[in-house]
N, C-alpha and C positions, 0 to 999 in steps of 0.2 A: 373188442377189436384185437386180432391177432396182431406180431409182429409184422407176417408177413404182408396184410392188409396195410398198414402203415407205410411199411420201405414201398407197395403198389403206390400209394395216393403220393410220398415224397417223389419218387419217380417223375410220375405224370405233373406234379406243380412244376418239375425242374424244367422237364422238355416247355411246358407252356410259355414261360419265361424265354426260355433259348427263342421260339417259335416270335417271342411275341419284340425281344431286342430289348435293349437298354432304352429309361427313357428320352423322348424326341429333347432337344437343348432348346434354347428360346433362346431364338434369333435378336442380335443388335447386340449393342454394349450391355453390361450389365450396370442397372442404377449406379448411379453416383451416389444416391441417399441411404444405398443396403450397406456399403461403406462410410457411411458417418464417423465421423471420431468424435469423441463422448462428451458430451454439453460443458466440462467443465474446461477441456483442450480447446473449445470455440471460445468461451469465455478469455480465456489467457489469449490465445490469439487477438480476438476485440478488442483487451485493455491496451497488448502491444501496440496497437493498430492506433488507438484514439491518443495515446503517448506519443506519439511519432508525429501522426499526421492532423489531430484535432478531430473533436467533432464535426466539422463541416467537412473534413477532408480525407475521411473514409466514406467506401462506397459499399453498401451491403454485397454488390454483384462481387465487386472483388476480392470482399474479405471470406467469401462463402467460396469464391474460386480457389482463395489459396489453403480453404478448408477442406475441402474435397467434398462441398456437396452444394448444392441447388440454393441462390437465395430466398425462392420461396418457403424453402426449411426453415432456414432460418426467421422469417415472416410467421412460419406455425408455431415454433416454439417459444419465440420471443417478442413477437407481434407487431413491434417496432424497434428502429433505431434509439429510439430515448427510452425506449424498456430494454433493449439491448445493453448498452452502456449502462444504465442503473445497477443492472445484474454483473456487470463485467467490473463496477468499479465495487461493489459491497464482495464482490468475491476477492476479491487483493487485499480490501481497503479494513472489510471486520474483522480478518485474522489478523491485520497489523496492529488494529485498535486494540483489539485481547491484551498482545502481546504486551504494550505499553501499558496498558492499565496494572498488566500482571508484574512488569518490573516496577511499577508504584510501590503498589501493596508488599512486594516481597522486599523491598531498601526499608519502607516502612517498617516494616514487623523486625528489620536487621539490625535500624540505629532508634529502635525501641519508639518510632514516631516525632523522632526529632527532625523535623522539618526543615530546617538549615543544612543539616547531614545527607536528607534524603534526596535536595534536591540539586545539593552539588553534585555526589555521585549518579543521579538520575539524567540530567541534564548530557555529560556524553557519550554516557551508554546508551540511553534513549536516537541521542542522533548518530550513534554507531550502526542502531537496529535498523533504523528507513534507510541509511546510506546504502547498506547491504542491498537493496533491491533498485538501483539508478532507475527505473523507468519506473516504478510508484513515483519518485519526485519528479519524475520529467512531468507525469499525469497531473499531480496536484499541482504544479505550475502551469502548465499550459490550461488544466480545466476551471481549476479551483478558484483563480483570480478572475475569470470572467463574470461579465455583471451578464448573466443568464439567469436560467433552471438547473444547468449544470451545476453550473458554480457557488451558487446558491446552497445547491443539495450536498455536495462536498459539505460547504461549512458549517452546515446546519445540522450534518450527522457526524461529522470526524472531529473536523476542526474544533469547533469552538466550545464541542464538550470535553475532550483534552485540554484546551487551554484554562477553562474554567473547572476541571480538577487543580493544575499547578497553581491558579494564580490563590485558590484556597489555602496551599499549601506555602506559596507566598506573603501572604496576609499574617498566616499564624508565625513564618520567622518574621516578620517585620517588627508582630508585637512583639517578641523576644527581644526585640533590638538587636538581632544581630543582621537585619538586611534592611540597608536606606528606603524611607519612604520613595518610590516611583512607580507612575502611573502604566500599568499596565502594558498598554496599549506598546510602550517602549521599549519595555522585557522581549513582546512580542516581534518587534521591528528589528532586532539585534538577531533576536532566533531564527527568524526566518532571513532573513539575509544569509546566514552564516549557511543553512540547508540551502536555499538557492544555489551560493556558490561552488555547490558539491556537484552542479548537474548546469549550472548556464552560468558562467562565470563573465560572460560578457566581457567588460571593457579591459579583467585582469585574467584574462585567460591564457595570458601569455605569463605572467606570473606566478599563478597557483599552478599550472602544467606539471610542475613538479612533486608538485602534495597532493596531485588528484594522480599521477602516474600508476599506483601502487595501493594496494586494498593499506600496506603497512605505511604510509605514506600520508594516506588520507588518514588513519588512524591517529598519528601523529600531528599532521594538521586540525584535526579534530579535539584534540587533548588539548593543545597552544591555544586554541581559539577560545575554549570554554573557560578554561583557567582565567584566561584575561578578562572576558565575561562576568564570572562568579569574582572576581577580584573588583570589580567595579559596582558589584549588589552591596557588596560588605560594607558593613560601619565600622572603621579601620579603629584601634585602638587610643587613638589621637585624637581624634573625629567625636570621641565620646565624649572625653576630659576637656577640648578646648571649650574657653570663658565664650560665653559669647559677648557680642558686642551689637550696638547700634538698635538693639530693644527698645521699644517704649515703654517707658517704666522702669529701666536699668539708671543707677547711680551715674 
């Protein structure tokens, strides 16, 4: 094929084109769903959503309206409300578990597995880390305490295999004797209190306003609270030496 056979046949495709016009547009709006924003920006959106308002008190219509797309979309990819939130809270909830588990191991390996070491300075850099994100705690309050499936599955995947790392790591200071025998469940009641009132502070809201004002604030707050805490685990040096008294079988 000559050159000049080629510039003929270019020619004639160009006029066809001219002839034939750009092509026709398709009439109406264009989907809402060809604008999707990407499965993990609905996820974050959903968890803000179920933090705020609960699970009974979002509505897929309107969490997919302020998505920009169709709640049947959301019905195809996530099939339900309670596979919805499942997804929405293991997307928040397993990068924070990592993250904790990883500041275990890394205090661990730094005070050589001394357990009384690790867990003082674990204790409030650990509640330094969930502070950092206020509406994870809003969520494990509002979800986590409920006697559901929710709530249930919160503590059945997050909660209480965290708690049953530290309280291991409790056990072994206690043999040490350097942390008073206490029943768990009590360690527990003091920790979560102390996290609660970083996000619902209830009846002293008008009190703490001032240590919740400021990330360095809460910080601070944060340091005062744990200290008094770990000062209260401790078998104080006095505590060890006193006589006891009032034994059966003491002289």
């Amino acid at each position: 094929m000559t050159n000049k056979t080629i510039q003929l046949i270019d020619r004639r495709n160009q006029e066809g084109l001219a002839l034939r016009g750009p092509a026709p547009r398709r009439r109406g709006r264009p989907s809402r769903d060809a604008m999707a924003m990407p499965r993990e920006d609905i996820l974050r959106q959903a968890f803000a959503a179920f933090a705020r308002d609960g699970y009974d008190g979002v509505s897929l219509r309107t969490l997919a309206a302020g998505c920009g797309i169709s709640d049947s979309l959301i019905s195809h990819h996530f099939g339900s409300k309670q596979r919805l939130w499942e997804e929405a809270t293991d997307s928040m909830f397993q990068p924070l578990y990592d993250r904790l588990l990883a500041l275990l191991d890394a205090l661990a390996l730094a005070q050589d597995n001394n357990a009384t070491l690790v867990l003082r300075n674990n204790l409030p850099q650990s509640l330094k880390m969930v502070a950092a994100n206020p509406v994870m705690l809003q969520f494990l309050f509002r979800e986590g305490e409920g006697d559901n499936e929710r709530g249930e599955y919160l503590r059945a995947k997050y909660v209480r295999p965290y708690l049953a790392r530290l309280d291991a790591m409790f056990a072994q200071a206690q043999v040490s004797g350097e942390y008073r025998a206490m029943a768990p469940e009590s360690r527990h009641v003091f920790v979560f209190g102390l996290m609660r009132s970083l996000v619902m502070p209830g009846l002293m809201r008008a009190e703490l306003a001032p240590h919740l004002a400021t990330p360095e604030a809460m910080s601070a707050y944060i340091d005062e609270a744990t200290a008094l805490l770990y000062s209260g685990l401790l078998i104080h040096p006095h505590e060890k030496t006193a006589p006891r008294s009032g034994v059966a079988g003491d002289p």
